[in-house]
N, C-alpha and C positions, 0 to 999 in steps of 0.2 A: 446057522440061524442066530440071528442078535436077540438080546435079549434086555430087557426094561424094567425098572424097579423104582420106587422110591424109595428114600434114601430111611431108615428107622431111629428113633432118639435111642443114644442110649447113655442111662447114667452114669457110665463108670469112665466115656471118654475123654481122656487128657485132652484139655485145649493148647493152644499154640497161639496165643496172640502176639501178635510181632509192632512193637514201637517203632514208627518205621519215619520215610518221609513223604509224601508227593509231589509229582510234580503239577503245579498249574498254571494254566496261561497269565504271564507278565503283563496285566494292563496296561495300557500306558497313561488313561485315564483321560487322554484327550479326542476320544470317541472315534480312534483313527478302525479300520478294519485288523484282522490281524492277518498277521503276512501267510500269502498264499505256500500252498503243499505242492510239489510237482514231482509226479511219480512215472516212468517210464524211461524207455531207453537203457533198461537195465541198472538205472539208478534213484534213488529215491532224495528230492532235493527238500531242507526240511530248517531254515533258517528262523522260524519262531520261537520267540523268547519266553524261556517259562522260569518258574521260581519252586522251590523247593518250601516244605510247608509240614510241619510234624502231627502227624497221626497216629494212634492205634488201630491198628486193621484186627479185628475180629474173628475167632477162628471157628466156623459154622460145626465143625463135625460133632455128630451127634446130634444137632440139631436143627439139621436141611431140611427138614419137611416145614418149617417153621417158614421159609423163605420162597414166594412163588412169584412168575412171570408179573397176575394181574396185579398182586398188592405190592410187591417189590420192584418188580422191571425183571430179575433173572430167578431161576431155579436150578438148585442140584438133582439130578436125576442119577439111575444109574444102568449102564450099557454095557455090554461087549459086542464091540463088531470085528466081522471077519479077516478086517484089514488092519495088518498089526505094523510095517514096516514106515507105510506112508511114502515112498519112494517112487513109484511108476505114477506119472501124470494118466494112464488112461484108467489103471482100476481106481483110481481114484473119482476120477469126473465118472465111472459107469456104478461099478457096486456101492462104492463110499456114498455118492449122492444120492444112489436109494437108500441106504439104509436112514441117512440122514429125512430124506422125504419123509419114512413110513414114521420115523421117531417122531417127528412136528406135527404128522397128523394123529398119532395114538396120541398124543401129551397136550395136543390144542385143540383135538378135532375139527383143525379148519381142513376144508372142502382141497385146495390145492398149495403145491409150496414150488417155487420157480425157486431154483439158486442159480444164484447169478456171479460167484466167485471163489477160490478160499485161499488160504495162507496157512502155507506150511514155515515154521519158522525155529530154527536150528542153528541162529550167528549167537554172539556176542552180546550181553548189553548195550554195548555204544555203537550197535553197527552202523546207524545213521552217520557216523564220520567215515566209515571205510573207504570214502570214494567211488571211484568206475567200479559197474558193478556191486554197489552194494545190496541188490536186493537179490543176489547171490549167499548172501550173508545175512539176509533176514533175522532180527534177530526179534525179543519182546517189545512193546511200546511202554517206554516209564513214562507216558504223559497223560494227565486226566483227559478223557473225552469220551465223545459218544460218533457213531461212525456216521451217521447221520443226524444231522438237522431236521425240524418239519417240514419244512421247503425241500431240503436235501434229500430225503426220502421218494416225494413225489417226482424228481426230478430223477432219480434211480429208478423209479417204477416207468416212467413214462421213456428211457430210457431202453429198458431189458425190454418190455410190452410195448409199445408204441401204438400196435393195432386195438390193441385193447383198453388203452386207460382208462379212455374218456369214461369208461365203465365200470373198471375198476376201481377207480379212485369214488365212488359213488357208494361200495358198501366196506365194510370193515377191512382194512389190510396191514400188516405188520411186517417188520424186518428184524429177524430173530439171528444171530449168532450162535452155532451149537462151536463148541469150543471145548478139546478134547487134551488132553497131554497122551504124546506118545509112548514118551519113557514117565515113571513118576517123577513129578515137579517136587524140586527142593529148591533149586537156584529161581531167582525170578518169576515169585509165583502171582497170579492174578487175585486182583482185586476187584469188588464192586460194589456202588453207593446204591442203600435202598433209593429207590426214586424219592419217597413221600419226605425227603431230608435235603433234596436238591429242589430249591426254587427254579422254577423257569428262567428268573434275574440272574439265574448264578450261571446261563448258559449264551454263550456268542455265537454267533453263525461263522464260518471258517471255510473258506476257497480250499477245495481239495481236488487239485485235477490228475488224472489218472489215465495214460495213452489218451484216447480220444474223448474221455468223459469228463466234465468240469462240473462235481457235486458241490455238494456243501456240508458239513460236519458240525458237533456243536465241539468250543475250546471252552475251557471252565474258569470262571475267576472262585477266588481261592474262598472258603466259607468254611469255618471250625464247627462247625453244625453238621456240617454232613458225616456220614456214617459210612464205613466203611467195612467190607464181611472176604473173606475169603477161607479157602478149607486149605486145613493141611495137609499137605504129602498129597494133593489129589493123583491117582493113579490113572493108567488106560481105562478102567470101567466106569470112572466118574468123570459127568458129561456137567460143562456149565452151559443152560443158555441164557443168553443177553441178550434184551430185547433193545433194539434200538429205538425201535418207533415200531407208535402202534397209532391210528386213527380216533379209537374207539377212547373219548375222553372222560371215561367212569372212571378207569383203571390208570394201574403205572403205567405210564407211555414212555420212557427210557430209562437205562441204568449208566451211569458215568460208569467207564473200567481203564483201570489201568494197571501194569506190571509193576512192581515193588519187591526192594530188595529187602530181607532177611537175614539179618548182617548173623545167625548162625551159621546160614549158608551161601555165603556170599564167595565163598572158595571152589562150590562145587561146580560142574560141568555144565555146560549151556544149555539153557533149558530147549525143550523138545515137544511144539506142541502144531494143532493145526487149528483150524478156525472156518469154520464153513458158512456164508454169508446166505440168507433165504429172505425174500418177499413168501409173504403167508398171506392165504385167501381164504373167504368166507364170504356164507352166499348171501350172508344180510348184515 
């Protein structure tokens, strides 16, 4: 049985803020697109230019309850599920995605959750150079983004549903990220920007084609105002989710994320994490 918790303050936790860099998309400032992604065939092709950029990233622990989906874009929760290796493609796609299911509907109470993907990833920082085959080698993403665009989102919805949209896209729907470390994260750990810190102007739409699907993403130009949060050492029981897009325009509607090194642990072993992609529904 999995189990769910929110996360508790507590006064006496040592923080971990790490001085770090990011990476963000290279404008070129002459309103050109930014160069397309192409994923498949076993390799991931990924030629856009980004620029590195100095930040403090923020260390939540102790104080995750402070951090939620609607006012920020993500929340730390806390889980255990029954699937500790992450190895076998089927219990993944059968247990793994229910337990994922029941977690989005206890923590959003929306009505249904479709997943539609995930990423297990166990390479190297630079695996994007490895060549043939590198998404054999999976590794983190050191680049700011959001996996969908607003355009990009509808076009995944209509996409996985087809029969459905026209209807779906009519009342509230969301595309959440539950985002887990298998082993505890030291090397390459995750970051993410509250929403209400990223301007809409600070986000570009980005060609991301994927086997047979041609989405769209946002790329980020670079803005020393944004805020940046991540926990330390998060283990198997602490779950991140990131909302990519949500319809619902009260609330945060994405969180920039992206992987950042730790230059204390920049010697340690390749980080070990998985990522479960969901469209979330509700019935108004």
């Amino acid at each position: 049985m999995s189990r769910t918790s929110s996360m508790s303050n507590g006064d006496q936790t040592s923080k971990h803020h790490v001085a770090t860099t990011l990476n963000y998309w290279d404008d070129p400032g002459d309103g050109a697109r930014p160069t397309p992604i192409f994923i498949g065939r076993g390799r991931i092709t990924n030629e856009r230019p980004h620029l590195a950029h100095s930040f403090v990233v923020t260390d939540v622990s102790g104080d995750e309850d402070t951090h939620s989906l609607d006012n920020d874009g993500f929340q730390y929760i806390r889980h255990t599920s029954q699937e500790k290796d992450f190895t076998v493609e089927e219990a993944i796609k059968t247990a793994y995605y229910e337990e994922c299911e029941e977690l989005l509907k206890s923590i959003t109470e929306a009505t249904d959750v479709h997943i539609f993907n995930h990423k297990v990833r166990r390479g190297p920082t630079q695996w994007h150079h490895l060549g043939l085959n590198n998404l054999a080698n999976r590794g983190p993403v050191t680049r700011t983004h959001v996996d969908q665009s607003y355009a990009g989102a509808e076009l995944r919805l209509r996409y996985e549903l087809p029969d459905d949209a026209d209807e779906l896209v009519k009342r509230r729907y969301q595309i959440i990220n539950i985002w887990r470390p298998i082993e505890t994260i030291l090397k390459d750990p995750i970051a993410v920007a509250s929403a209400g810190s990223v301007p809409d102007a600070d986000l570009v739409g980005a060609e991301m084609t994927e086997d047979d699907f041609k989405g769209e993403s946002w790329v980020v130009r670079h803005n020393p105002d944004h805020q940046w949060f991540y926990k330390h050492q998060m283990t198997p029981q602490d779950v991140l989710l990131i909302k990519c897009f949500d319809s619902e325009k009260s609330v945060a509607r994405r969180a920039l994320h992206s992987a950042f090194e730790d230059p204390s642990h920049r010697d340690k072993e390749s980080r070990q994490s998985i990522e479960v992609r969901c469209l979330v529904f509700y019935d108004a």
